[in-house]
ROTINU-840577 format. One line per 8 residues: number of its first residue (from 1); their letters; for each residue x, y, z of N, C-alpha, C. Coordinates in steps of 0.1 Angstrom, whole numbers, plus 5000, padded with zeros to 4 digits. Layout:
! ROTINU-840577
NUM) a) X:Y:Z:X:Y:Z:X:Y:Z; ... $
***
This chain:
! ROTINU-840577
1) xxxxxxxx) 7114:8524:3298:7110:8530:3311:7116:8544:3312; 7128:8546:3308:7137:8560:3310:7128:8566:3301; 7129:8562:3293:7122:8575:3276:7109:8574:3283; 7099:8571:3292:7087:8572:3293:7085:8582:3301; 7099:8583:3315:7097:8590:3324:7100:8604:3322; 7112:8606:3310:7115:8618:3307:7105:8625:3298; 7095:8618:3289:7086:8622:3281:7074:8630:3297; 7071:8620:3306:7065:8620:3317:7070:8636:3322 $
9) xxxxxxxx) 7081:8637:3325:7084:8653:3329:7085:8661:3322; 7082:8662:3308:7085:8675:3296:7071:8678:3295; 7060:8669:3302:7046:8672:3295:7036:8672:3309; 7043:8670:3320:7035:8669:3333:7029:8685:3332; 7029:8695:3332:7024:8706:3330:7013:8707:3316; 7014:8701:3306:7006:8696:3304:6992:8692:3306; 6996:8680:3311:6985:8673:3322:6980:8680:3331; 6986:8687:3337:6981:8693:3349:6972:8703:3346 $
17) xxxxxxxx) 6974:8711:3332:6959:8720:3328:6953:8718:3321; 6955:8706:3312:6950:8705:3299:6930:8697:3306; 6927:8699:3319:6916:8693:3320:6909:8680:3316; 6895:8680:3319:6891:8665:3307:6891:8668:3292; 6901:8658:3288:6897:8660:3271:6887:8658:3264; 6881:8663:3257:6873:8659:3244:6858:8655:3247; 6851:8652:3244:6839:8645:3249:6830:8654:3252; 6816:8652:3259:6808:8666:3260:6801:8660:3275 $
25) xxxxxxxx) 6796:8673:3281:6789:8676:3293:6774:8672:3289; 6770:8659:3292:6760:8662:3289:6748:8657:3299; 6754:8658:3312:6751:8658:3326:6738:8666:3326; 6725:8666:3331:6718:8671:3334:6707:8667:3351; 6704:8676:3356:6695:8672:3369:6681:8669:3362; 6676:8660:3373:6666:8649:3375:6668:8640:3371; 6659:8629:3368:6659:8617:3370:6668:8610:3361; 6671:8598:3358:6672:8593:3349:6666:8589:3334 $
33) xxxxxxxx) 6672:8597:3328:6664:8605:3317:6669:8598:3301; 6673:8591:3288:6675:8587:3279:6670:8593:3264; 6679:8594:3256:6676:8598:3243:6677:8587:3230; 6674:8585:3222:6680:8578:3212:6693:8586:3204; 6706:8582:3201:6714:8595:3196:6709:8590:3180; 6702:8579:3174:6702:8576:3165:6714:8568:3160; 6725:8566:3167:6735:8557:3155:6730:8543:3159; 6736:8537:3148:6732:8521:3148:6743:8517:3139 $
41) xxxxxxxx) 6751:8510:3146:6764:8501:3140:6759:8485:3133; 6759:8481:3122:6751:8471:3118:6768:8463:3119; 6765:8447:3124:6774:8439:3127:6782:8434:3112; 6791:8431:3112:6797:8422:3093:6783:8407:3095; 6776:8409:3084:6770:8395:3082:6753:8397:3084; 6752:8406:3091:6739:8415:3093:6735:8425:3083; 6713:8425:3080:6714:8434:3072:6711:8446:3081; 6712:8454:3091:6708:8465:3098:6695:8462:3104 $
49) xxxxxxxx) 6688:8450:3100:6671:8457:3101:6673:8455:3120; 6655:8456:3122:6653:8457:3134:6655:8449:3143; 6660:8437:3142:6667:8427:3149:6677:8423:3151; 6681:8429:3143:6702:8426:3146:6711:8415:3146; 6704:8408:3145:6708:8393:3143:6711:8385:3139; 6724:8379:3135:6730:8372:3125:6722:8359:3123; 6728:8356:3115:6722:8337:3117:6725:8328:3123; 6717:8320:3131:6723:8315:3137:6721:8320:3149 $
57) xxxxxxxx) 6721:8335:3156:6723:8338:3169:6707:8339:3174; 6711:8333:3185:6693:8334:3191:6697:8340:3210; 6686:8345:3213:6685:8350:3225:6678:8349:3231; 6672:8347:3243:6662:8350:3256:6662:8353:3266; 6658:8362:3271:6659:8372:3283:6649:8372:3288; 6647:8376:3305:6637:8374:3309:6640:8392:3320; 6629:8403:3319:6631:8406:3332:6644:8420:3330; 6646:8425:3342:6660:8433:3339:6669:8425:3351 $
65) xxxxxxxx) 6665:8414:3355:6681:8411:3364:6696:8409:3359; 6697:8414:3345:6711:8416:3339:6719:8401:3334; 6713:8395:3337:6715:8382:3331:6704:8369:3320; 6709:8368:3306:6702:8361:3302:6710:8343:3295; 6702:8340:3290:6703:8328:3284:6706:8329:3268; 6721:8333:3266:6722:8335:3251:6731:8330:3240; 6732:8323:3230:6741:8317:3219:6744:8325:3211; 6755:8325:3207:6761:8335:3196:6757:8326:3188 $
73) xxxxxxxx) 6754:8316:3185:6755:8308:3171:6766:8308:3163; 6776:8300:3170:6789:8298:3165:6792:8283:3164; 6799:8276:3157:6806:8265:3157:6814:8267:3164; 6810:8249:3175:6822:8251:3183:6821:8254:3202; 6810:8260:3201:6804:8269:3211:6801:8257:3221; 6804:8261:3236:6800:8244:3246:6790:8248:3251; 6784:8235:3255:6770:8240:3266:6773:8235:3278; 6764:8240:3288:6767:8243:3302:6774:8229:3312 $
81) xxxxxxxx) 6774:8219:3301:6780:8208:3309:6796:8210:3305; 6801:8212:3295:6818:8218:3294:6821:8230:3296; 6812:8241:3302:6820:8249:3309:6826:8254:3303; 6826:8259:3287:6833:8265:3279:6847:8257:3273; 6847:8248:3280:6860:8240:3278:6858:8227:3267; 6852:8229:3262:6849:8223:3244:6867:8221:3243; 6869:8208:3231:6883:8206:3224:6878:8216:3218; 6872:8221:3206:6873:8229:3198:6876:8246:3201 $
89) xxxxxxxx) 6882:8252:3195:6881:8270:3197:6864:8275:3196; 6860:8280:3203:6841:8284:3201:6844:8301:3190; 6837:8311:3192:6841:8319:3183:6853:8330:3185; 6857:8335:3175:6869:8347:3176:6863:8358:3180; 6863:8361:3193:6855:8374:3200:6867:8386:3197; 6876:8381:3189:6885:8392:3187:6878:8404:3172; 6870:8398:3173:6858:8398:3156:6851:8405:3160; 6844:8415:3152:6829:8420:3155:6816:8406:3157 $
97) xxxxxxxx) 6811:8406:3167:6797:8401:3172:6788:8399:3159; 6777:8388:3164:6768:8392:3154:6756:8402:3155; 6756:8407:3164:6746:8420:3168:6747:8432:3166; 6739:8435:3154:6741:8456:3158:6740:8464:3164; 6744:8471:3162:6741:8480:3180:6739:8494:3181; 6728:8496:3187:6721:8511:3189:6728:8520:3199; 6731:8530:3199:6739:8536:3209:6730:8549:3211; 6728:8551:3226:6713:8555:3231:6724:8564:3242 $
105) xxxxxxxx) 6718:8579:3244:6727:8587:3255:6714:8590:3265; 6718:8588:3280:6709:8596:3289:6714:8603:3298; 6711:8607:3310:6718:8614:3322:6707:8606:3336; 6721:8607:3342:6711:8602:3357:6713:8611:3370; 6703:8620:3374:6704:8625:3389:6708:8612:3402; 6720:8615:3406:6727:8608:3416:6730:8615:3430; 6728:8606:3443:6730:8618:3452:6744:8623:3452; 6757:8615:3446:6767:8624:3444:6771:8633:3431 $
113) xxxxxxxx) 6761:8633:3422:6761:8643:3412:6748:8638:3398; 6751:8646:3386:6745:8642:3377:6748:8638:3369; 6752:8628:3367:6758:8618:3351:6751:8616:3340; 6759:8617:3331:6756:8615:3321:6760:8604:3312; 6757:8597:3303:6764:8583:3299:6759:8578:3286; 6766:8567:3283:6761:8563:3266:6758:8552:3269; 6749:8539:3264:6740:8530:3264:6742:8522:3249; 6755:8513:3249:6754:8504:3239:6743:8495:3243 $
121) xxxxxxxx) 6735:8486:3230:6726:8479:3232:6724:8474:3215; 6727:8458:3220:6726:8450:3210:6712:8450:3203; 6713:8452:3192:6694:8450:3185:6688:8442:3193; 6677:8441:3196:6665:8429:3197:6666:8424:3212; 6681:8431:3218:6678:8421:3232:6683:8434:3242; 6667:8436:3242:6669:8454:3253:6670:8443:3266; 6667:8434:3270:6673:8429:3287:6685:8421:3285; 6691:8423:3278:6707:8414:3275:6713:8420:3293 $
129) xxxxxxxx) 6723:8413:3295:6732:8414:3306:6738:8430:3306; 6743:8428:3314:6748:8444:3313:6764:8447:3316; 6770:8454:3316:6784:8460:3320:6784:8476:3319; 6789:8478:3333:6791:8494:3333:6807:8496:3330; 6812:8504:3318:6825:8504:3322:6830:8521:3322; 6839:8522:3331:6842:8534:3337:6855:8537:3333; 6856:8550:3326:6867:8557:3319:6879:8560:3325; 6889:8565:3327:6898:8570:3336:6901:8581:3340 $
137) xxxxxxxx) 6914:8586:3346:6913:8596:3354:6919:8610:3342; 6912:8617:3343:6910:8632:3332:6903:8628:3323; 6900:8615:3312:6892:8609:3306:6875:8617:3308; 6873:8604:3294:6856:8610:3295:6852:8594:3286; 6842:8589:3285:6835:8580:3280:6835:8579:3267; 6841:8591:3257:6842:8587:3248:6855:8580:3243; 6867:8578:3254:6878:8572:3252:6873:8556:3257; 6859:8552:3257:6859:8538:3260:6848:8535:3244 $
145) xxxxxxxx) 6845:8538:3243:6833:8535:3229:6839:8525:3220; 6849:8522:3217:6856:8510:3206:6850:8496:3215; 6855:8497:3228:6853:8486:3237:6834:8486:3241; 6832:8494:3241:6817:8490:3246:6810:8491:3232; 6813:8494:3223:6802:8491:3206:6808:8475:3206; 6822:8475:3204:6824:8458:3202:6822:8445:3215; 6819:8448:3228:6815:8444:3235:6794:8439:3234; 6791:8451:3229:6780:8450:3228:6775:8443:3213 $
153) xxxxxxxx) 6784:8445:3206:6779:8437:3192:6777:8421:3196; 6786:8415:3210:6786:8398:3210:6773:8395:3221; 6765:8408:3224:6751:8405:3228:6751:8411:3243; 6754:8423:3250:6758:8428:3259:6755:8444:3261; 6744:8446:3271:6746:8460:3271:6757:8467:3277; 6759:8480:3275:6772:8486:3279:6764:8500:3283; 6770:8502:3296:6764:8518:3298:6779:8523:3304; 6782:8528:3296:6800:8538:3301:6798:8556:3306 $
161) xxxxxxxx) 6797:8556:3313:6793:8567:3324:6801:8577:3323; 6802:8594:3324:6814:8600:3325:6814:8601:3344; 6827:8598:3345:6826:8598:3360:6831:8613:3364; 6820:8617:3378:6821:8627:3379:6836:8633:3387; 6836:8628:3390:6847:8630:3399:6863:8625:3396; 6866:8625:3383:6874:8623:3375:6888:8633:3368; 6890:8645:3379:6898:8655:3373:6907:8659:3376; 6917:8666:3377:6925:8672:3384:6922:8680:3390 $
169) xxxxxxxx) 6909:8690:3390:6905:8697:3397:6897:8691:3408; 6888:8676:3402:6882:8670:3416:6885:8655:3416; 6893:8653:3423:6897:8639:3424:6890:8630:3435; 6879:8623:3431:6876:8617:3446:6871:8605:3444; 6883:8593:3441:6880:8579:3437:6870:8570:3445; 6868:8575:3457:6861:8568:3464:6846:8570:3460; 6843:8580:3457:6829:8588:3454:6823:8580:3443; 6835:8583:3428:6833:8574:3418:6826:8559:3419 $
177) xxxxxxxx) 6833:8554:3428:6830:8538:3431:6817:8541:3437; 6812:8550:3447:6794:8554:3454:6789:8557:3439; 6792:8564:3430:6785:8565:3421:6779:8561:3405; 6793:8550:3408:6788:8534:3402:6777:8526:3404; 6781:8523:3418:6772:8518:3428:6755:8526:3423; 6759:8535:3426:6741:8547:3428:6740:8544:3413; 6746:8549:3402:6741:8544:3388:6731:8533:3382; 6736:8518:3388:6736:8510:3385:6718:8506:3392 $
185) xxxxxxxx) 6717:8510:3406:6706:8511:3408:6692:8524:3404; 6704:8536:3401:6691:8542:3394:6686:8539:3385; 6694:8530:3375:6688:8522:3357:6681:8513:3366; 6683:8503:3373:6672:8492:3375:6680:8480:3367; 6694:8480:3365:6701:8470:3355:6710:8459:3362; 6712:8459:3373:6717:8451:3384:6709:8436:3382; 6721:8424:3379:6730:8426:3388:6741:8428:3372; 6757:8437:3374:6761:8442:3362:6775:8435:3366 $
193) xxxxxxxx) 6781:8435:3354:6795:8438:3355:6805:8447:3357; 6807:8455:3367:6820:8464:3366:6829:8465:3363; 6835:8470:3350:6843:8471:3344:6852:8488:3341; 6862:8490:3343:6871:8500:3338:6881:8504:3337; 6887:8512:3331:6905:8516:3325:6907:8526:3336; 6924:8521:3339:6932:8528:3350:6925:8529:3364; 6921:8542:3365:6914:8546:3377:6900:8542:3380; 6891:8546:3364:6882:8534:3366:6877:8527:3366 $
201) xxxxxxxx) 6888:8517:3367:6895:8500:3370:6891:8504:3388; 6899:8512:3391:6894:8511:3404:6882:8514:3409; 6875:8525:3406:6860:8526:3410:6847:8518:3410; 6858:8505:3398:6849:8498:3395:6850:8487:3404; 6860:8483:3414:6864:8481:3419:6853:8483:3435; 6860:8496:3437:6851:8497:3445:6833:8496:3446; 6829:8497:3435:6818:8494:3433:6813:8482:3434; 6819:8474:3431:6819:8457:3434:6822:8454:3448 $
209) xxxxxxxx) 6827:8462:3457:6831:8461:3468:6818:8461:3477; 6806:8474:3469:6795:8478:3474:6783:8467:3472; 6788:8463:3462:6775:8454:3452:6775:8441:3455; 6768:8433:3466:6772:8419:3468:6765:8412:3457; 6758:8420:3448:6753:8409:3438:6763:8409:3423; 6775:8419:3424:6780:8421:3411:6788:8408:3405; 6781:8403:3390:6784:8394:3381:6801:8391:3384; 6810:8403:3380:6824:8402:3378:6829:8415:3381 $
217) xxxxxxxx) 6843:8417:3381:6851:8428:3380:6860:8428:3368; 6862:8436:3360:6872:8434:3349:6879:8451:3347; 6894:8450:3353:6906:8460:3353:6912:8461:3335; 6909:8474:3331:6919:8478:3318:6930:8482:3321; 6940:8480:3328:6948:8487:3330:6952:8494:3346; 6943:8486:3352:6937:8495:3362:6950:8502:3372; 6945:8509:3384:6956:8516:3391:6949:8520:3401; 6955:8516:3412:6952:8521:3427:6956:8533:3427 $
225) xxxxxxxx) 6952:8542:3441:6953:8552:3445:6952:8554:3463; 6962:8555:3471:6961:8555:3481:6956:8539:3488; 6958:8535:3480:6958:8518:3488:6942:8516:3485; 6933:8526:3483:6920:8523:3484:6914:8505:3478; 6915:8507:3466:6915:8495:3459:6918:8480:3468; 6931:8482:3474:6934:8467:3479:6925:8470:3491; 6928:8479:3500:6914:8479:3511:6904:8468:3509; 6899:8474:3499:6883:8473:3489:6883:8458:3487 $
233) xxxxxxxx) 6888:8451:3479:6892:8439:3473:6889:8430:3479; 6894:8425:3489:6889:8412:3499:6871:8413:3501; 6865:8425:3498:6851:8425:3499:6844:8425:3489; 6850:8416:3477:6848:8414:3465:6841:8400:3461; 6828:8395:3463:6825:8385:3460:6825:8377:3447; 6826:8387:3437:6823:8381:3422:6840:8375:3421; 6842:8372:3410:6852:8367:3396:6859:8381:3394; 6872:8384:3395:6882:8397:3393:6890:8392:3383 $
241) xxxxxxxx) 6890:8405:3375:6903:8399:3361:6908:8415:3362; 6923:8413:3351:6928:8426:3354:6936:8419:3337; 6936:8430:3328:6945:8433:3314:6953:8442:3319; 6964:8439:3317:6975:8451:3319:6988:8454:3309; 6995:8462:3310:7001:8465:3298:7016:8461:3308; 7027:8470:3302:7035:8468:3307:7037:8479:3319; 7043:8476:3326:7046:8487:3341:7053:8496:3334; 7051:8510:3340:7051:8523:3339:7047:8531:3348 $
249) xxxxxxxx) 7053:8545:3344:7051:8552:3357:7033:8560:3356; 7028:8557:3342:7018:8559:3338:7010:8549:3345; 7006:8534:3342:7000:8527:3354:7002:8527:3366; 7010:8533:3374:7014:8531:3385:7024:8520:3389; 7035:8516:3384:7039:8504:3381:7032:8489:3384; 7022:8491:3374:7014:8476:3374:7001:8474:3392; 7003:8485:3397:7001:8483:3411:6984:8481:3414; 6976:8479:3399:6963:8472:3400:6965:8461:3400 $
257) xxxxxxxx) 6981:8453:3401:6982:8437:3403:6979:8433:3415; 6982:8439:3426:6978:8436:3434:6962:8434:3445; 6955:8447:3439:6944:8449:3439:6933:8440:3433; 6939:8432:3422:6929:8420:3417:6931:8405:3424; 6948:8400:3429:6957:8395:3439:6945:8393:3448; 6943:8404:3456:6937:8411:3470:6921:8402:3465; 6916:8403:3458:6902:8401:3450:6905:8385:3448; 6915:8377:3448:6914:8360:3444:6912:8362:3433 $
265) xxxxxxxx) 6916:8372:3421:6911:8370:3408:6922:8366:3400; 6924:8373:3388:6934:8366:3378:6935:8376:3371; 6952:8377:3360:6954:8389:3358:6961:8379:3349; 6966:8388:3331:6972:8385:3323:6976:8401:3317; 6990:8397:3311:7001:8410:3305:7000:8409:3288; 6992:8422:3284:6998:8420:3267:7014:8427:3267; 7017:8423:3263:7029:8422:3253:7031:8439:3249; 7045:8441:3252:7043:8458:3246:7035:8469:3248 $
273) xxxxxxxx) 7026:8463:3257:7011:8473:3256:7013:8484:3269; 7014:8501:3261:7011:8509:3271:7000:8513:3274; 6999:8523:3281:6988:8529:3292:6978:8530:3283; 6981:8541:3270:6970:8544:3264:6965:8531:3252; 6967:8519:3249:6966:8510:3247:6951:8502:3254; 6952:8508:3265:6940:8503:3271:6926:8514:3269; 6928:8523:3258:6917:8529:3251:6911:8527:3242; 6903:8533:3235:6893:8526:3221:6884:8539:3221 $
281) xxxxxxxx) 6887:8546:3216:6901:8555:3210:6907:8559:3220; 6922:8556:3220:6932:8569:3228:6928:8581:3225; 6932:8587:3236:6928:8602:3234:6942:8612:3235; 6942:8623:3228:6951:8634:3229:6965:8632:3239; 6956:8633:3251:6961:8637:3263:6976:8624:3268; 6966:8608:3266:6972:8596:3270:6985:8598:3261; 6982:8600:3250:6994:8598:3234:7003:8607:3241; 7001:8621:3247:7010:8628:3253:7024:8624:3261 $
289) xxxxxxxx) 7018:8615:3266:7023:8611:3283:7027:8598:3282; 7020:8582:3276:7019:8575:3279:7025:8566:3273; 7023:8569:3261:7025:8565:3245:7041:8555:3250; 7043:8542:3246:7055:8534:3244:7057:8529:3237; 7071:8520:3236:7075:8516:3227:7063:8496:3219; 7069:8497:3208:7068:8482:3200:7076:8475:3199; 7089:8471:3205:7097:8461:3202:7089:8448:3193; 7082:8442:3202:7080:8429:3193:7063:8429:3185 $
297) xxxxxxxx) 7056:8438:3191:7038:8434:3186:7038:8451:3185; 7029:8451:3171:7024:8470:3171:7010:8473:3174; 7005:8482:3175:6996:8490:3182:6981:8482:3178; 6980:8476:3162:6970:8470:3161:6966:8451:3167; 6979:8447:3168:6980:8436:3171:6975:8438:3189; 6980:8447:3192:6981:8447:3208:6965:8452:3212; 6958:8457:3205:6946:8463:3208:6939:8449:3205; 6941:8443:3194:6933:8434:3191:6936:8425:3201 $
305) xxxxxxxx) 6945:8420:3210:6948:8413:3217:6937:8412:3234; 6937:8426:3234:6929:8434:3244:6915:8431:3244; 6912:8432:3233:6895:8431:3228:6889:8418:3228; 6899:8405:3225:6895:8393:3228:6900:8388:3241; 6908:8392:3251:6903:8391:3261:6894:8397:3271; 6894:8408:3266:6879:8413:3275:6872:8413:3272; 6868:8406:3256:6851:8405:3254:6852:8392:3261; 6859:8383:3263:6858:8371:3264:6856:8370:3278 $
313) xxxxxxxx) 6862:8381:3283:6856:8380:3303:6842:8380:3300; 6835:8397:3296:6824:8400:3295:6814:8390:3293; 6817:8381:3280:6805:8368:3277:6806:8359:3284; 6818:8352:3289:6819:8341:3297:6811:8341:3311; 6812:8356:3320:6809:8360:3330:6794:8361:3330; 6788:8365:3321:6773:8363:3314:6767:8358:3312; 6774:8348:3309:6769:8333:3302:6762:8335:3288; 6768:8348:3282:6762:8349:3268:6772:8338:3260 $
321) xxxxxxxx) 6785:8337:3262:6788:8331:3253:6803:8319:3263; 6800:8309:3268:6810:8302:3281:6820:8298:3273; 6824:8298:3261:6836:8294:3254:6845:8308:3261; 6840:8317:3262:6850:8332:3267:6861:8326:3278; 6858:8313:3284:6868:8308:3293:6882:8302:3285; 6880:8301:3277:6886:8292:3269:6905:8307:3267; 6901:8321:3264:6912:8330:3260:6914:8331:3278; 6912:8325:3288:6919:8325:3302:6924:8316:3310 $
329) xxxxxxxx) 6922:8305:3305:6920:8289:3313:6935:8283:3304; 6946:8280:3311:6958:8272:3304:6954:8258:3302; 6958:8257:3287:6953:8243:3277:6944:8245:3268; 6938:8255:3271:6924:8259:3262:6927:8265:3249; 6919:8267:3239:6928:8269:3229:6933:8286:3221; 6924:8291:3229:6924:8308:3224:6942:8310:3234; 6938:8306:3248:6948:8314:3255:6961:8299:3254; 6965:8293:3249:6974:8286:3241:6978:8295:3232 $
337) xxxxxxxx) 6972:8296:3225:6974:8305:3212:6986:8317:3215; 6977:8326:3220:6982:8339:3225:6995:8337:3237; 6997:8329:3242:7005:8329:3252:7021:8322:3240; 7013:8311:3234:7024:8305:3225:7032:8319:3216; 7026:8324:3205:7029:8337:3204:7034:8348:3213; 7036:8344:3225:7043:8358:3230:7035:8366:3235; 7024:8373:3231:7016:8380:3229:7011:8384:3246; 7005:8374:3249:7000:8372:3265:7012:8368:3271 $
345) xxx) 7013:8374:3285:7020:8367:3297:7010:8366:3311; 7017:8361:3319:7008:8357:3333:7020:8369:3338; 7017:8378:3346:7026:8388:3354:7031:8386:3364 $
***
């Protein structure tokens, strides 16, 4: 904690000019507009073609109400009378998916700005469920792309937004969460999961706050600001989860615990894991500032730790894949696992 805070004061000036890092503007006015960027990530076990789909994995969708009827085609996998709670482990979501995935950029005219955003999308299943997840504060959407390509490979679309209102120059968390909200119905992709790191852990937050139809809430790290969040929370009807690393002056010491608390939801601790740990890729700026120590788990173990519980919200919450209960539920055998290991704590 000492070495984080003194790193914290040699680099706060830093922060304070260094702006949003990395990423690009590619915000434009009018409508909600999309491009193909052309990449396509083909899954391990997949040949690339036009369907994306491993063996074994089958899908049906009906509609854009953001929810479908889908099987990873795993051994192991329960159906809707065990609740995911099979004896057996169903698949390792800590693994690439069996879906490839096209990654598609558009921009949306919003009454509180114009966004711009990237659009993971599993082959073959353009009405798969959805998740918006929202970057953090100085951030930009390309510090979430690890988690929404590998999210979206296990059958999930992902639309990760740059939030406008994200800067040191314009800070206005409450707006972000209006423009979640406004996103979500300018695509036509509701009902979604809100999902995002640190601050937009909170917007996402608030957005679910707005949304009486939202699937879930899922916190990376997340962090209140002015109490807004716990406000917010109790008008949370979905399922709240919160990943958190260890307290810092970078999370706000852990103070999105409370905010998911506030929400009746559930929250689990990796091991070791700082601020910028809740990226895919960290960026410049986080490594600056945030960066901690490894006593007992290192940087790849702890990411990987990260990725199978939040794919495991995303599919469980979906019903793409209900074994995902299994890495949250005590007795089950993913989150045995991890907890037995050390790895996971309850906070």
């Amino acid at each position: 904690m000492d070495e984080r805070i003194t790193r914290w004061g040699t680099t706060a000036l830093t922060l304070l000019l260094a702006g949003c890092p990395g990423g690009d503007d590619s915000s434009t006015d009018g409508d909600a507009t999309e491009s193909s960027s052309g990449s396509t990530t083909a899954a391990p076990g997949t040949s690339g073609d036009d369907t994306g789909t491993a063996s074994g994995a089958t899908a049906g969708s009906e509609g854009e109400s953001g929810l479908v009827e889908t099987t990873a085609g795993s051994e192991g996998s329960s159906d809707e009378t065990t609740g995911g709670m099979s004896g057996e482990p169903g698949p390792d979501l800590r693994e690439p998916g069996p879906f490839a995935v096209q990654v598609e950029s558009g921009s949306a005219s919003l009454p509180g700005c114009p966004m711009g955003y990237d659009r993971y999308v599993p082959m073959g299943q353009d009405s798969a469920p959805v998740v918006v997840l929202a970057h953090g504060f100085q951030g930009n959407r390309a510090s979430m792309a690890g988690w929404a390509e590998h999210w979206a490979s296990w059958g999930v679309r992902v639309i990760a937004p740059d939030l406008c209102h994200a800067s040191i120059v314009d800070a206005d968390h409450p707006q972000n969460g209006i423009d979640l909200r406004a996103l979500v119905d300018a695509l036509g992709v509701g009902p979604v999961i809100y999902a995002g790191y640190s601050a937009g852990g909170l917007a996402a937050v608030l957005a679910a706050a707005q949304d009486g139809s939202a699937v879930a809430v899922l916190g990376l790290d997340m962090v209140d600001s002015d109490g807004d969040g716990l406000a917010a929370a109790p008008a949370i009807a979905a399922p709240a989860f919160d990943i958190v690393g260890e307290p810092s002056m970078c999370n706000t010491t852990n103070n999105g615990l409370a905010v998911v608390g506030a929400a009746g939801g559930q929250a689990l601790r990796v091991t070791d894991a700082d601020h910028c740990d809740f990226q895919s890729p960290a960026d410049f700026l986080c490594g600056l500032t945030c960066n901690g120590g490894n006593p007992n788990f290192d940087d790849d173990e702890i990411a990987t730790a990260v990725r199978g519980l939040s794919t495991a919200v995303v599919v469980w919450q979906t019903g793409v894949e209900p074994t995902g209960a299994q890495w949250w539920t005590p007795g089950a055998p993913y989150y045995d696992e991890l907890v037995g290991i050390g790895i996971v704590t309850v906070p």
